[in-house]
C-alpha positions as CSV (number, residue, x, y, z in Angstrom):
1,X,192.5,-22.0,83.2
2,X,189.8,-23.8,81.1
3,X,188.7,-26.1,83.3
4,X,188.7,-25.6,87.7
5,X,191.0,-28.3,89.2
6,X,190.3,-30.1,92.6
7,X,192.2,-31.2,95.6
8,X,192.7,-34.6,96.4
9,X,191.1,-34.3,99.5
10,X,187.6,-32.6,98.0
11,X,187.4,-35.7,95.2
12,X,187.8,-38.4,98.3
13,X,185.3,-36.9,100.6
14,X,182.5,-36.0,97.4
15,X,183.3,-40.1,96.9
16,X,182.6,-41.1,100.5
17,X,179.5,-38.9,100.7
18,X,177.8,-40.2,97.8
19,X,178.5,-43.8,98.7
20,X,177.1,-43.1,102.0
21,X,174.2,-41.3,100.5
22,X,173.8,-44.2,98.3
23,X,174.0,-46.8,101.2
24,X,171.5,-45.0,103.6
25,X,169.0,-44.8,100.8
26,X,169.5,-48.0,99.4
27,X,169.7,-49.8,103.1
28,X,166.7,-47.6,104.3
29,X,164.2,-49.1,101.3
30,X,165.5,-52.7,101.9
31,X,165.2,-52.6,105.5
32,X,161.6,-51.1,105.1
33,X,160.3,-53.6,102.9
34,X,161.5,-56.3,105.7
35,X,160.2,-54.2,108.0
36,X,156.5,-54.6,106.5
37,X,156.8,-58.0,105.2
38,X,158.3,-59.7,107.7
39,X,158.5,-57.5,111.0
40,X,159.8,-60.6,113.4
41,X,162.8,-61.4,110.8
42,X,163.5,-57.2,110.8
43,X,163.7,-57.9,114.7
44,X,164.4,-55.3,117.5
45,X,167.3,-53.3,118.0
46,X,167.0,-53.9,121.6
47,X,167.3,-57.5,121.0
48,X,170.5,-56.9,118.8
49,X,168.5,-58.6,116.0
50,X,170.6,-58.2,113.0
51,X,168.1,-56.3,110.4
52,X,167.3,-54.1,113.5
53,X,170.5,-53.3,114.4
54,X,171.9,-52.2,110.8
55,X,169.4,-50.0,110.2
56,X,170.3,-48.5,113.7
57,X,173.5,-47.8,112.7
58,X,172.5,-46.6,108.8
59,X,170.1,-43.8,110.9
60,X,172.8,-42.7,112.4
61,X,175.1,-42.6,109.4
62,X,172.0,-40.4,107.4
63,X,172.1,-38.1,110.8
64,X,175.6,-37.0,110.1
65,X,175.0,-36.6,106.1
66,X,173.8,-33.0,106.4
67,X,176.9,-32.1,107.7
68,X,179.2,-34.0,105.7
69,X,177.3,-32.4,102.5
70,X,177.6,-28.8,104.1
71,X,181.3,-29.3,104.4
72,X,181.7,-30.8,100.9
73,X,179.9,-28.1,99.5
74,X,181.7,-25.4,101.0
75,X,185.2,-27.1,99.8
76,X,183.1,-27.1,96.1
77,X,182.8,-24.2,96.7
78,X,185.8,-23.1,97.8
79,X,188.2,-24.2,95.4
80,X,185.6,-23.1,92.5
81,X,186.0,-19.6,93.4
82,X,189.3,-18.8,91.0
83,X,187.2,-20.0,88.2
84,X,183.3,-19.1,88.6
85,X,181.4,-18.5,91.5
86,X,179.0,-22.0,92.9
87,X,176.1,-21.0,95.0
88,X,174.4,-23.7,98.0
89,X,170.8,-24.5,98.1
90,X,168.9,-24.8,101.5
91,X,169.3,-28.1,101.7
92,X,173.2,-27.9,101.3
93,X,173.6,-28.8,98.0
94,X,175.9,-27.1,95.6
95,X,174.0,-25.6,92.4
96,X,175.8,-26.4,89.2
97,X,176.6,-22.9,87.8
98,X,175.9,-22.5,83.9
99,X,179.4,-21.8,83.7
100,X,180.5,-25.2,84.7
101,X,177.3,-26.8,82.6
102,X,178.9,-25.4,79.2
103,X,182.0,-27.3,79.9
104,X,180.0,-30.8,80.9
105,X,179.2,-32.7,77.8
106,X,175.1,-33.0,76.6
107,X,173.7,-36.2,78.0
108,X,171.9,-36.8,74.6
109,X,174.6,-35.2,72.0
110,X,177.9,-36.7,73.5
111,X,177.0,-40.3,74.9
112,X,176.4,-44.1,72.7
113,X,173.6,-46.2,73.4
114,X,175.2,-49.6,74.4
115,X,173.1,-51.6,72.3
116,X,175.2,-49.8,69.5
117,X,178.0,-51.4,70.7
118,X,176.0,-55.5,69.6
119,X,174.8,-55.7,73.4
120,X,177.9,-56.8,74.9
121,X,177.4,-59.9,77.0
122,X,179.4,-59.8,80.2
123,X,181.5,-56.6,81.8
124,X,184.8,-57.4,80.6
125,X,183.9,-57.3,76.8
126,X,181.8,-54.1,77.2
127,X,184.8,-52.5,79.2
128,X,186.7,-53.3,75.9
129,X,184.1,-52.3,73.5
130,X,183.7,-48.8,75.8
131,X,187.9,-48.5,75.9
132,X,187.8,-48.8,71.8
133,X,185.5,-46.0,70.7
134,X,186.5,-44.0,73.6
135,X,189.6,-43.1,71.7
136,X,191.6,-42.5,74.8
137,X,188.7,-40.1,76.2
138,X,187.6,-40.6,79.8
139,X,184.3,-42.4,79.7
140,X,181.3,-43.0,82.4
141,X,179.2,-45.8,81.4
142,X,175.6,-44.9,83.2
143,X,173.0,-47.8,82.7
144,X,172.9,-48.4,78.6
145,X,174.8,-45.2,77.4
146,X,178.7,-44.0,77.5
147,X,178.9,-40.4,77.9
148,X,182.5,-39.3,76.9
149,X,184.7,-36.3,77.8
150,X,187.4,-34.2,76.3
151,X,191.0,-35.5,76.0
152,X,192.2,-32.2,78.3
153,X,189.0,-32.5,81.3
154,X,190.9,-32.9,84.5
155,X,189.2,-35.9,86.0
156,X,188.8,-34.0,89.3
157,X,186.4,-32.0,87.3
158,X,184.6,-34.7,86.2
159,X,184.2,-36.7,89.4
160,X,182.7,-33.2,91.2
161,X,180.4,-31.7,88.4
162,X,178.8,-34.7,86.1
163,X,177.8,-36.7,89.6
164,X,176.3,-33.5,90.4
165,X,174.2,-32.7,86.8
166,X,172.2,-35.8,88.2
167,X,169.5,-35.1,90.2
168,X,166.0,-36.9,90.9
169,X,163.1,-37.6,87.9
170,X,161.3,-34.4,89.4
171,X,161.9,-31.2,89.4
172,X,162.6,-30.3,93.2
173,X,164.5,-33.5,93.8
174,X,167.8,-33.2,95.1
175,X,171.0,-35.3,94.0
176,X,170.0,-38.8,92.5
177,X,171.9,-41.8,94.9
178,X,174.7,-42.6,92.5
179,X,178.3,-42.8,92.8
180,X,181.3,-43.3,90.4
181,X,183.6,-46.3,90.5
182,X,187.0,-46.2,88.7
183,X,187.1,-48.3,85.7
184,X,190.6,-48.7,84.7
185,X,189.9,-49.2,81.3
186,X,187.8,-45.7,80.3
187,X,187.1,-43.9,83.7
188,X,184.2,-45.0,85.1
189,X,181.1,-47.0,86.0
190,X,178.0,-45.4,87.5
191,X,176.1,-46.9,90.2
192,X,172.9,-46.2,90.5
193,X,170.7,-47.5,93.6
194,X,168.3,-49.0,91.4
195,X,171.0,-51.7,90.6
């Protein structure tokens, strides 16, 4: 086995937890910075204003993420085990063993700047520039750069680790909010919650 496969049920719940991740931070900042600039538009929660209200229910949504990533992790985990052994940190996160590292592409050796590509001008034409030099690879395109992946890398794999490589610009930061959309032409789009 060169590369650990994953169940469908481990790829679907790593997807919903790292939209939700994405949409509690992303929601939290944005409702914040009403919050401070204009308190009376943010409203009361009492009063069912809307602002108020959403971020109710998007503190509630962060209350149940701990769990959520607990439960993925363990799956990671557990369906890791045949292959190499995945350890959790305290804050529930899974560590990505050096063993599953060597098999992930290098961020700066196996990826193309964009702007190689002439700046492509709206989605579709990148998605067809990307699909070209891809050369039938699976492909995530992350801000300016396409990272590529062997031909034979199960795209379970991918969905679990390279999402998890991605952690905050410091060192004790946990998982970066980010989440992969399918891209029917090469793999994927990242999202990033600074877009």
């Amino acid at each position: 086995m060169k590369y650990p496969a994953y169940s469908e049920n481990v790829v679907s719940l790593a997807r919903a937890y790292d939209r939700a991740d994405m949409l509690c931070k992303s929601g939290f900042w944005y409702f914040h910075y009403l919050k401070e600039a204009d308190p009376q538009a943010f409203g009361t929660f009492e009063n069912l204003d809307d602002s108020a209200w959403v971020n109710h229910h998007l503190e509630m949504l962060e209350e149940s993420l701990g769990g959520m990533r607990k439960v993925l992790s363990d799956l990671i985990v557990q369906e890791t085990k045949p292959f190499c052994s995945v350890e959790i940190d305290k804050n529930g996160y899974v560590v990505v063993p050096d063993t599953i590292q060597a098999l992930l592409p290098d961020f700066f050796v196996d990826s193309v700047y964009l702007g190689e590509l002439n700046g492509p001008v709206d989605r579709s034409v990148m998605a067809v520039r990307v699909a070209e030099i891809s050369e039938g690879r699976k492909a995530i395109v992350y801000d300016d750069d396409v990272h590529f992946f062997p031909h034979d890398m199960p795209t379970s794999f991918i969905e679990i680790w390279w999402r998890r490589l991605i952690s905050g610009p410091g060192e004790t930061d946990t998982l970066y909010p980010l989440y992969l959309k399918a891209n029917v032409s090469y793999g994927w789009d990242c999202v990033g919650i600074e877009r």
